[in-house]
C-alpha positions as CSV (number, residue, x, y, z in Angstrom):
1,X,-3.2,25.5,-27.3
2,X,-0.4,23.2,-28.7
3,X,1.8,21.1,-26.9
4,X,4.9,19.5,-27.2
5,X,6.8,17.0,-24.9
6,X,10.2,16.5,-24.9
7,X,12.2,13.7,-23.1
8,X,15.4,14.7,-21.2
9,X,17.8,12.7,-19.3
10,X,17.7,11.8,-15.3
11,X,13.4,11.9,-15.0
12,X,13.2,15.1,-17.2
13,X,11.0,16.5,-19.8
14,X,10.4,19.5,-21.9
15,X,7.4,20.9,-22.5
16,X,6.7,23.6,-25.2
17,X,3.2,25.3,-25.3
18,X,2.0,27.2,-27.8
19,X,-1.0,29.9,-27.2
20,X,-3.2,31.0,-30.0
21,X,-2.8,34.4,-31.1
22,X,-7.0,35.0,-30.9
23,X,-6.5,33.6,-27.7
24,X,-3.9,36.3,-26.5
25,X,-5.9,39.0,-28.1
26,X,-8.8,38.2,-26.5
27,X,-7.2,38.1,-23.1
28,X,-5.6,41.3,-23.8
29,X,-8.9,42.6,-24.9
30,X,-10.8,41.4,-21.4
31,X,-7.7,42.7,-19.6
32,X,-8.1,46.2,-20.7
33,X,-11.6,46.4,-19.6
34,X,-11.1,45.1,-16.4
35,X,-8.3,47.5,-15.8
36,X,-10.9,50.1,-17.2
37,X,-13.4,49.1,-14.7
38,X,-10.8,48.7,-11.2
39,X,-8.9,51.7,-11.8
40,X,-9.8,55.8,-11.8
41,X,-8.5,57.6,-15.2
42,X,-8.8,61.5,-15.6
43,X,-11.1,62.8,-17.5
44,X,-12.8,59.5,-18.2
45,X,-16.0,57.5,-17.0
46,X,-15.2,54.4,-15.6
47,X,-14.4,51.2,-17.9
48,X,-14.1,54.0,-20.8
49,X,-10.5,54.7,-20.8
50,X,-8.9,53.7,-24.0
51,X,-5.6,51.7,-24.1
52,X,-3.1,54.2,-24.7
53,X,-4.4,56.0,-21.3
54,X,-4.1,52.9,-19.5
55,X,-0.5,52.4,-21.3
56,X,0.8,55.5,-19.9
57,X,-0.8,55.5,-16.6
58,X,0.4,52.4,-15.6
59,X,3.2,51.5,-17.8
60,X,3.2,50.2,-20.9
61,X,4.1,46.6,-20.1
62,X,1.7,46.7,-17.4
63,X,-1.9,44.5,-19.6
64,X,1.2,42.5,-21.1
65,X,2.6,40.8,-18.2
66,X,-0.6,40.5,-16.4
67,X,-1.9,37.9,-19.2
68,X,0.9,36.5,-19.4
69,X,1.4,35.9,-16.5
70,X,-2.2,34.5,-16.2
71,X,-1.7,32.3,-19.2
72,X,1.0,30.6,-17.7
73,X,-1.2,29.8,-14.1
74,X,-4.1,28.8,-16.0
75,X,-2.5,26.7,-18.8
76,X,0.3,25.1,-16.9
77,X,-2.1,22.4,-14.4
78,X,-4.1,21.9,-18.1
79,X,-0.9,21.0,-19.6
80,X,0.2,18.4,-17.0
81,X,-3.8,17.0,-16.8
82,X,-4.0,16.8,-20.6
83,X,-0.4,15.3,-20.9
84,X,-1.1,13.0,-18.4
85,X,2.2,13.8,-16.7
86,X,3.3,13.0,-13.2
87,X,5.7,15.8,-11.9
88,X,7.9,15.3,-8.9
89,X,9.5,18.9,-8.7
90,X,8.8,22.3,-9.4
91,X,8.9,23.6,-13.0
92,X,11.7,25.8,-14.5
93,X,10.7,27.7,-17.3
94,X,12.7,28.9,-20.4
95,X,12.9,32.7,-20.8
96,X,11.0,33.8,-17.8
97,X,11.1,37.5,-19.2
98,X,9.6,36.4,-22.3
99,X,5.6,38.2,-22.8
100,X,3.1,38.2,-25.0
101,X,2.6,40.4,-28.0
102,X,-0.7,41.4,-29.4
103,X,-1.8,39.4,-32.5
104,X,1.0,37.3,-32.3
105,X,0.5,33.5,-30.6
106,X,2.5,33.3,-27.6
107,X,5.1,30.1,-27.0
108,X,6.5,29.1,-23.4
109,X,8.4,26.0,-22.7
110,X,9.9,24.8,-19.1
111,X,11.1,21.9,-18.1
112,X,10.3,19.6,-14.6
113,X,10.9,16.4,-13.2
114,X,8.5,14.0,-13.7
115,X,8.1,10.4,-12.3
116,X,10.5,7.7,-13.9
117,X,8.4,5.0,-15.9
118,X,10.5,1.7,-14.8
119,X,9.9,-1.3,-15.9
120,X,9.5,-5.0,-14.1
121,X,11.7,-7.9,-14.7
122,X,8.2,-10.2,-15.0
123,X,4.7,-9.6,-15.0
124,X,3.7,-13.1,-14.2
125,X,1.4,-13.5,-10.9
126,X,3.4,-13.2,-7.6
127,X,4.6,-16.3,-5.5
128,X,3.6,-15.8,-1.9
129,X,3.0,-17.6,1.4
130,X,0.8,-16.6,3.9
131,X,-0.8,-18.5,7.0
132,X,-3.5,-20.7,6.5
133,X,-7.2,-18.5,6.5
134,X,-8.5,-21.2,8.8
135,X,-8.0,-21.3,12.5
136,X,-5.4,-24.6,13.1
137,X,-5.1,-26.6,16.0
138,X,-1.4,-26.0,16.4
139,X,-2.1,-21.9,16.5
140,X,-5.0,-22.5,19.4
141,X,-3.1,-24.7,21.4
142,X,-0.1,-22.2,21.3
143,X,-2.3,-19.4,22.6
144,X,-3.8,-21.7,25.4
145,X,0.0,-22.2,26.3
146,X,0.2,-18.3,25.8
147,X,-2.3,-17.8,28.8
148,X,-0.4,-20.7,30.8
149,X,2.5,-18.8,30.6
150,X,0.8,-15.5,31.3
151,X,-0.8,-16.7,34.7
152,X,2.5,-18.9,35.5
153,X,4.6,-17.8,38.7
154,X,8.2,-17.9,39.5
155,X,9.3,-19.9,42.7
156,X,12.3,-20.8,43.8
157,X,14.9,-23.3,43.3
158,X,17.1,-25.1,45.3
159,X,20.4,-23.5,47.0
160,X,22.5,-25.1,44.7
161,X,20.7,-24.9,41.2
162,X,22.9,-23.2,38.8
163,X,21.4,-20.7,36.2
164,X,20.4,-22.3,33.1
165,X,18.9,-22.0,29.8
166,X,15.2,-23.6,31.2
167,X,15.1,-21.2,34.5
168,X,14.7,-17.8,35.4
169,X,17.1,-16.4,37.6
170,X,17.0,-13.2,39.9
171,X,20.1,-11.2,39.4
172,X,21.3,-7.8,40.6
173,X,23.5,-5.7,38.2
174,X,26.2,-2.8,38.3
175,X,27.2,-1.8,35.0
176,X,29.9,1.0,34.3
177,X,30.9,2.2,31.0
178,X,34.5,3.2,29.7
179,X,34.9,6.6,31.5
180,X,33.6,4.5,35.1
181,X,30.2,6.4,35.0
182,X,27.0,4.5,36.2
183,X,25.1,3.0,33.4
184,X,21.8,3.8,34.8
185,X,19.7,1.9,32.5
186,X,21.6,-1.6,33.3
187,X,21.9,-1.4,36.7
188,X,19.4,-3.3,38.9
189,X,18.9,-4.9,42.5
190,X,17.0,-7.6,41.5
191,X,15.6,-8.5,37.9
192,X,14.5,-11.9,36.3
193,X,16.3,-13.3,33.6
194,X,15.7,-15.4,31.2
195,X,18.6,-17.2,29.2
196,X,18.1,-16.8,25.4
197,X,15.5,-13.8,25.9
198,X,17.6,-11.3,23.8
199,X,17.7,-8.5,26.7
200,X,21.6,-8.5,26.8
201,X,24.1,-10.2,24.0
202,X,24.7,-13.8,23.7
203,X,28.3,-13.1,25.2
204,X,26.3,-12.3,28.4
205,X,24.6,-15.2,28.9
206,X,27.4,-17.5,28.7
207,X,29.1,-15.4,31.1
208,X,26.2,-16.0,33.8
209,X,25.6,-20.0,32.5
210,X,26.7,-22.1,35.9
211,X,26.7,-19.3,38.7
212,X,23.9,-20.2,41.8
213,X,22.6,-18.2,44.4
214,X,25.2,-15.9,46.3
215,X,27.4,-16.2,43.7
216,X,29.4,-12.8,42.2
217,X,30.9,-12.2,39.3
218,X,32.9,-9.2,37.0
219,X,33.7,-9.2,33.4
220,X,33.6,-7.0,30.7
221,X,31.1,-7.0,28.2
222,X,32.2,-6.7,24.7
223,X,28.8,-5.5,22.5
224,X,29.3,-6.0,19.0
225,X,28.9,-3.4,16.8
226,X,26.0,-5.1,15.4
227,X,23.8,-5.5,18.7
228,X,20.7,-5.2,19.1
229,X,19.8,-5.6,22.6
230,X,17.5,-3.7,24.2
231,X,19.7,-3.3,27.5
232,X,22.9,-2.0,25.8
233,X,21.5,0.2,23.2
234,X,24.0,2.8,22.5
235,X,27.1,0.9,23.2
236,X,27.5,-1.4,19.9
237,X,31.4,-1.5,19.8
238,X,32.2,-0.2,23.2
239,X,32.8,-2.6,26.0
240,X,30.8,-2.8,29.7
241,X,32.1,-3.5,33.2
242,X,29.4,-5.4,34.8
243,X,29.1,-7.1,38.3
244,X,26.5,-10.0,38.4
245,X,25.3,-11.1,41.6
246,X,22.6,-14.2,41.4
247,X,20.3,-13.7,43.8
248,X,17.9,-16.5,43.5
249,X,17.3,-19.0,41.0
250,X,14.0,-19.9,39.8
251,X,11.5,-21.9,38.0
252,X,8.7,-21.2,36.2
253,X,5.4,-23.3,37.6
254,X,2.6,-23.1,34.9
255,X,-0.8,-23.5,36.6
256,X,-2.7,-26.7,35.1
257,X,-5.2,-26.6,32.4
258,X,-8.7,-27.5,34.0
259,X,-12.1,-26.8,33.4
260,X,-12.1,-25.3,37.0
261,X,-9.1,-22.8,36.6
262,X,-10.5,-22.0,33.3
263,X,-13.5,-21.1,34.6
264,X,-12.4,-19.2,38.0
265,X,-9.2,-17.6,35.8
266,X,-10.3,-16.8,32.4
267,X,-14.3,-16.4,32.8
268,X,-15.0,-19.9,30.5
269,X,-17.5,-22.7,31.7
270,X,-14.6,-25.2,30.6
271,X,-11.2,-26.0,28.1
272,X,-13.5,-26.4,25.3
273,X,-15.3,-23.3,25.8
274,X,-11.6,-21.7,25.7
275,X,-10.4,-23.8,22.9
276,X,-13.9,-22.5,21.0
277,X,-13.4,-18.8,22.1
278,X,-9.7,-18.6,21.2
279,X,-10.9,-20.0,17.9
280,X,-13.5,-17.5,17.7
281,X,-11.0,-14.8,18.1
282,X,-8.4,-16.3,15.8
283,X,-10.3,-16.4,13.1
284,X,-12.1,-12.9,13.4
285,X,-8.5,-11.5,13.8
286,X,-7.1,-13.6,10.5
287,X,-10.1,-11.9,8.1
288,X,-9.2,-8.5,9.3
289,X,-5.3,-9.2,9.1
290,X,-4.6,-11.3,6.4
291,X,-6.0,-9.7,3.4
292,X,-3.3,-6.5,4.6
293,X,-0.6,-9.3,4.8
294,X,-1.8,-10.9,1.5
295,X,-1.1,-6.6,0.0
296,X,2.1,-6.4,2.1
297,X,3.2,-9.4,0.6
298,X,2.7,-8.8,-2.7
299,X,4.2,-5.5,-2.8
300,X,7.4,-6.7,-1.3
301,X,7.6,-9.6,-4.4
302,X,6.6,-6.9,-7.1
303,X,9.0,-4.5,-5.3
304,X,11.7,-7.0,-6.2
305,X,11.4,-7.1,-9.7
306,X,11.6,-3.4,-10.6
307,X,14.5,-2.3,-13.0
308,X,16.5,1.0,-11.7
309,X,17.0,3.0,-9.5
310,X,14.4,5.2,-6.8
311,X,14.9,8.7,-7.6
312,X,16.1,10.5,-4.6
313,X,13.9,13.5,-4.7
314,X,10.8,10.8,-4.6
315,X,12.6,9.4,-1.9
316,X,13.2,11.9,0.4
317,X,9.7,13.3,0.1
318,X,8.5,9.7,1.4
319,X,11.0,9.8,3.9
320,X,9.9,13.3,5.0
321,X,6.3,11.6,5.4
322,X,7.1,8.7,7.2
323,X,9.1,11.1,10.0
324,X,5.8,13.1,9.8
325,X,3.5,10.1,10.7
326,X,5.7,8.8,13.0
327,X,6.2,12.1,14.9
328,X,2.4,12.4,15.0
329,X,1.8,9.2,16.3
330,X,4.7,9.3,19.0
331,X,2.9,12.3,20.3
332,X,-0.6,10.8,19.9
333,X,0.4,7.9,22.3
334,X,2.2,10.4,24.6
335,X,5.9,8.4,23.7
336,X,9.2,10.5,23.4
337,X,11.5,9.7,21.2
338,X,14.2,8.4,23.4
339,X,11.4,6.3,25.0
340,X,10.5,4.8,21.9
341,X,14.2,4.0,20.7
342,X,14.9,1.9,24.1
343,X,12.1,0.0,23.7
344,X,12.6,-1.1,20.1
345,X,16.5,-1.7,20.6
346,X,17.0,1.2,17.8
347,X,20.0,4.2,18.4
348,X,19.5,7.7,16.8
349,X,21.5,7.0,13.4
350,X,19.9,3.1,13.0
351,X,16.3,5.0,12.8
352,X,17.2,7.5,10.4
353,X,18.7,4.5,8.5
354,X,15.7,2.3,8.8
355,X,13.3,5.2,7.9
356,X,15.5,6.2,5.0
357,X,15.1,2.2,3.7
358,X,11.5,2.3,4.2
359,X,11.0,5.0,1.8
360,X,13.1,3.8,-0.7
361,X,10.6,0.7,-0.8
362,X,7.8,2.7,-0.6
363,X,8.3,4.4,-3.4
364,X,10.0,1.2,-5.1
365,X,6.4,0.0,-4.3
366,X,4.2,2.4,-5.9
367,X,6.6,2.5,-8.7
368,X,6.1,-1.3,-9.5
369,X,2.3,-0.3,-9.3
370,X,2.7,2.3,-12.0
371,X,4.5,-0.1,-14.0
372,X,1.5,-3.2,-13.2
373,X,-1.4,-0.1,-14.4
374,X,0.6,0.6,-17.9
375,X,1.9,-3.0,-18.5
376,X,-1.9,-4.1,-18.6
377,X,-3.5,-0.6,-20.4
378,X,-5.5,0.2,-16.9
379,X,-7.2,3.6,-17.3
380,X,-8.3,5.9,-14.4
381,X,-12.4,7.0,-16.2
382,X,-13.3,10.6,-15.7
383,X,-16.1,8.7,-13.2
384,X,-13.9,7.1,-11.2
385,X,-11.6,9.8,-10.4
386,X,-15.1,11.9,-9.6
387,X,-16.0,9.2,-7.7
388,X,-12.6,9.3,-5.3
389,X,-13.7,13.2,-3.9
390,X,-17.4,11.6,-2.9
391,X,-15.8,8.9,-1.5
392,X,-13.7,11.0,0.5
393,X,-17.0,12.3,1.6
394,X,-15.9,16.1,0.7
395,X,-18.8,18.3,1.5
396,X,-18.9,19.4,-2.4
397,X,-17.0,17.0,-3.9
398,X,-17.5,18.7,-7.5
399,X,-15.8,22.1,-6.3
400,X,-12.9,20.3,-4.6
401,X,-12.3,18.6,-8.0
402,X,-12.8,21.8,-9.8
403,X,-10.1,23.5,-7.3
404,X,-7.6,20.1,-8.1
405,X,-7.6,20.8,-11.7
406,X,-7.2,24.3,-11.8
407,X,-3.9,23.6,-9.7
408,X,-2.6,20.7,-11.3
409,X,-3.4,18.7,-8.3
410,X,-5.7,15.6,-10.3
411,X,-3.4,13.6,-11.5
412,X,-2.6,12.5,-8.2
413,X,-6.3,11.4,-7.9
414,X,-5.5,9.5,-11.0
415,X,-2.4,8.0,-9.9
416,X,-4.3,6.7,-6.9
417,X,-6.7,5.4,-8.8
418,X,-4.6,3.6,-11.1
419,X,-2.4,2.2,-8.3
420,X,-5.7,0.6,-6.7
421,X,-6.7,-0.8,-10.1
422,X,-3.2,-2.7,-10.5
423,X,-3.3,-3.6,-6.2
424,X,-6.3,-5.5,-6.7
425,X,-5.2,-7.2,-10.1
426,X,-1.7,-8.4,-8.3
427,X,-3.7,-9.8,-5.6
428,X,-6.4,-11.8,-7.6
429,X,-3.7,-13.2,-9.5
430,X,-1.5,-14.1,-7.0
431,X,-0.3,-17.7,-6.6
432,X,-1.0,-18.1,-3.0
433,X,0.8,-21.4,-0.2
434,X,-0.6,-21.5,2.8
435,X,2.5,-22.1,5.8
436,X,2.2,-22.2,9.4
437,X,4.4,-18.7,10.3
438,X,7.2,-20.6,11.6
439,X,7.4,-22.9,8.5
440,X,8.7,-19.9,5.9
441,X,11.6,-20.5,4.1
442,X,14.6,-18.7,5.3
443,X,14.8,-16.3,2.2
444,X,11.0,-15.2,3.7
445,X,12.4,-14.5,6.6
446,X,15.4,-12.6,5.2
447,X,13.2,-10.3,3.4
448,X,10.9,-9.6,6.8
449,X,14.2,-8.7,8.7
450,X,15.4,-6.6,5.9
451,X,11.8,-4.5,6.2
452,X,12.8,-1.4,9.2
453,X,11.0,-1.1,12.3
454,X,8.4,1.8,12.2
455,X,6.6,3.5,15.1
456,X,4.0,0.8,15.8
457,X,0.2,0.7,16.0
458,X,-0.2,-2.6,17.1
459,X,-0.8,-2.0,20.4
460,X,-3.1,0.4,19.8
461,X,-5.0,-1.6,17.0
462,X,-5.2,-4.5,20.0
463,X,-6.5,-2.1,22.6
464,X,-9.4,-0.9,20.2
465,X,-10.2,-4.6,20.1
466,X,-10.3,-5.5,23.3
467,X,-12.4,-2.5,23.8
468,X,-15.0,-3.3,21.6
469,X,-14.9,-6.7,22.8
470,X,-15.6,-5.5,26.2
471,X,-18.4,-2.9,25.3
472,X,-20.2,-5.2,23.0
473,X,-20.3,-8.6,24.9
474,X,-22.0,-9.5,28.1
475,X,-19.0,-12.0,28.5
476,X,-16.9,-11.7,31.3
477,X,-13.9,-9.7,31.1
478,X,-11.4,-12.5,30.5
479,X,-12.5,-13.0,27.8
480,X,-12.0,-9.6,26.3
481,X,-8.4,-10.1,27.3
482,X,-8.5,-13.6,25.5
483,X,-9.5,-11.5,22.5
484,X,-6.7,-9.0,23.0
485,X,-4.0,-11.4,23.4
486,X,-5.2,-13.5,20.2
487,X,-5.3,-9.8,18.4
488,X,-1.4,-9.4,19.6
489,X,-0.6,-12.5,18.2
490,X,-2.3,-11.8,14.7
491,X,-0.8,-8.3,14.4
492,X,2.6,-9.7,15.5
493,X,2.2,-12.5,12.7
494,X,1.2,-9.7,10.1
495,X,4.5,-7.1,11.4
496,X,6.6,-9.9,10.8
C-alpha cells in the first residue's frame, strides 16, 4: 500500500491510499471461498461453487463491496499508525461508492482533522518559583498559630465595644430580595462574623463598622456584578434589603502555648515535640506535593508561550471530560451540584465558564508538550509503547496492544508517551527560586487566579492522610489531626 498525505487548511489533511492490485485479487480470491464455504449453493458441495453462481445468487456486487469494504477497516488504523497522524475527528472519505475491481489496484482517499502542530515562542528552560523543599521556621510557627486559632474561644466584650476589624461579632440577619421574598440562605438569628472574612462584600462590612450590642440597622446591599461572596451567590448586580441586629460583640481568646496544654490538648510531651511533629508532617507533605506543583507550574509557563489558537473540537472534548470527572466525583463524595456551587462562591453560568477555561489550557498544555517532544527529536520506541499496556497492568497486555492497532487506537499510547518524555525534560531543566508562598510576585498570583476552580480533592486527599496517620502510628490521635491540618495547608499551598 502507498500513501500520500496532503495538508489542508484549519487542522486538515488528505490522505490518498493506494491498494495493490495482487492485493485486491487476492482478497477477492479468499472472499469467494469463504462465501463458498458460509453459504448453501444448488447443485454444489460446499466451498465448490464457482464465482459466477455466487454472482447471481447474491448479487453481483455482493464479493466486491465486501473487500472493499474490509480494505478500508483494515488499512485505515495502519494508515494513521504508519503516518504517525494524530486525528481529532472522524474521517470523511472521497467517493464512498467507489469499489474495487479485479486486477486493478484500488485508490481511496478521505480527509480528517488531525491535531494542529503549534509552535512555542522559546524553548529555553522555564522560570518558576516554588516554596522552599525544606520545612522553614516561619511555615511551623504559622501552623502552631493554626492550632491556637483552632482551639481559641469566643467571649464577650464589653456593652459598649463597637464591631471592628480585630473582633468577632454575633449578628442576626433578615435579608429580602427585590420582589420582598425571604432570602433563606442569608438570614440568621445569631452568626459570628468576622470583618474582612470575605462571607459578604466589602460594602457590608463598612455598613456594620461602629454598631455595639443592641444596636439595629437597614440598608440595601448593592452586590457587584463581580462578587464573589459566598453569602450572596446568585445576586451579582441585584441589590439586598438587609436588617443587622448586633447581638454581642466578641473577642477571640487564644489558649497559651505550654508544654502542659500541648500535652493535655494535642497529645505531645511538650512545644518542641509539636514544633518537631509539625515539622515532621511538613516536610513529608512538601515531597508528595511539590514535585506536582513543580509539573503544574511548568505547564502553566510553557502554556504561555504557545503560538495560535486551541482548536475548538479539541476543546470541547476536554471540556466534556472535565464535566465527566467532576460529575463522578460530586457523586462519589455524596455533593449535589447546587451544594457544591454555595460553597465555592460559583453561580451556574461562572462554572460552565471556568470549566470551559480549563479546557482550553489543558489542551493548550499538552499542545505545548507536543511541540517540547518534536522541537527536541523525542521518539516514543516500539518498547516503550509495549511497555505502557504492562504498566497498566492489563491482564494480556500484548492482545490489548494488538486490539489498539487494529483500531487505530496506538497513537494515543504514543502521544502519551511522548508527552511524558518532554514533562520530564521541562522539569530537569527548569530554572527553579525558591519563595515563601506569600512572597510571589503579583504577576504569580495573577496567573493562579486566572486558573478556574474545579471540584476539589483536597479534602479527600487530607482525610486519606490522616487516616493512614491514625492506623499506622501508635501516637495519640492529636497528632493525626496535626498531620491532617499540615496536609490542608500543603494541598492549599499546591491549589493555589
Amino acid at each position: 500500500m502507498e500513501t500520500k498525505v496532503e495538508s489542508l487548511e484549519n487542522n486538515r489533511v488528505k490522505v490518498e491510499a493506494t491498494i495493490d492490485a495482487s492485493d485486491v485479487d487476492r482478497r477477492m480470491n479468499q472472499t469467494y471461498k469463504d462465501f463458498a464455504r458460509r453459504y448453501r449453493f444448488p447443485g454444489f458441495r460446499p466451498g465448490k461453487a464457482p464465482r459466477p453462481v455466487i454472482d447471481s445468487a447474491l448479487g453481483a456486487d455482493a464479493i466486491r463491496a465486501t473487500v472493499t469494504e474490509a480494505l478500508i477497516n483494515e488499512m485505515y488504523p495502519k494508515i494513521i499508525d504508519e503516518g504517525n497522524i494524530f486525528p481529532i475527528g472522524k474521517p470523511v472519505f472521497g467517493n464512498p461508492d467507489s469499489m474495487i475491481e479485479a486486477g486493478k489496484p484500488y485508490i481511496f482517499d478521505f480527509t480528517i482533522e488531525v491535531k494542529p502542530e503549534l509552535e512555542l515562542s522559546s524553548y529555553d528552560e522555564v522560570e518558576i518559583e516554588l516554596p522552599p523543599a525544606e520545612t522553614t521556621d516561619e511555615e511551623i510557627e504559622l501552623e502552631m498559630q493554626g492550632f491556637l486559632e483552632h482551639y481559641g474561644e469566643y467571649q464577650d466584650e464589653e456593652d459598649a465595644a463597637t464591631i471592628a476589624e480585630d473582633n468577632y461579632p454575633e449578628i442576626a440577619l433578615k435579608a429580602t430580595n427585590a420582589a420582598g421574598e425571604s432570602i433563606a440562605t442569608i438570614d440568621t438569628e445569631g452568626r459570628i462574623y468576622h470583618i474582612g472574612s470575605g462571607l459578604f462584600p466589602e460594602a457590608f462590612d463598612r455598613e456594620i463598622l461602629g454598631m455595639k450590642k443592641g444596636d439595629t440597622k437597614k440598608f440595601a446591599l448593592e452586590v457587584p456584578e463581580d462578587d464573589a461572596s459566598p453569602m450572596t451567590v446568585g445576586y451579582a448586580g441585584a441589590t439586598i434589603d438587609l436588617e443587622v441586629k448586633c447581638n454581642v460583640v466578641k473577642k477571640r481568646v487564644l489558649p497559651e502555648l505550654t508544654d502542659e496544654w500541648v500535652k493535655d490538648t494535642m497529645g505531645f510531651d511538650s512545644v518542641d515535640d509539636l514544633r518537631e511533629g509539625i515539622a515532621s508532617s511538613l516536610k513529608s507533605q512538601k515531597d508528595m506535593v511539590i514535585p506536582r506543583m513543580k509539573e503544574g507550574a511548568c505547564l502553566i509557563e510553557l502554556a504561555d508561550r504557545v503560538q495560535g489558537d486551541v482548536p475548538d473540537s479539541m476543546a470541547e472534548e476536554e471540556e466534556s471530560r472535565l464535566l465527566q470527572d467532576f460529575f463522578t466525583q460530586l457523586q462519589q463524595q455524596g455533593t449535589s451540584f447546587d451544594t457544591y456551587l454555595q460553597q465555592q462562591g460559583l453561580t451556574s453560568d461562572g462554572f460552565k465558564e471556568d470549566v470551559k477555561k480549563q479546557a482550553i489550557d489543558n489542551v493548550k498544555q499538552e499542545l505545548a508538550l507536543d511541540a517540547w517532544a518534536r522541537h527536541f527529536g523525542m521518539e516514543a520506541t516500539p518498547e516503550e509503547i509495549s511497555d505502557e499496556f504492562v504498566i497498566a497492568g492489563i491482564e494480556n497486555p500484548a492482545q490489548a496492544e494488538k486490539e489498539w492497532r487494529e483500531e487505530g487506537r496506538i497513537h494515543l499510547v504514543r502521544e502519551g508517551v511522548l508527552r511524558a518524555k518532554a514533562m520530564r525534560d521541562v522539569m530537569d531543566k527548569a530554572k527553579v527560586t525558591e519563595v515563601a508562598f506569600g512572597d510571589r510576585d503579583t504577576d504569580e498570583k495573577e496567573k493562579d487566579e486566572k486558573k478556574p476552580e474545579k471540584a476539589s480533592s483536597r479534602k479527600t486527599a487530607t482525610k486519606k492522610n490522616s487516616a493512614a496517620k491514625q492506623e499506622s502510628s501508635e501516637e495519640p490521635k492529636a497528632e493525626a489531626d496535626a498531620e491532617a491540618a499540615t496536609a490542608e495547608a500543603a494541598t492549599e499551598e499546591e491549589a493555589k
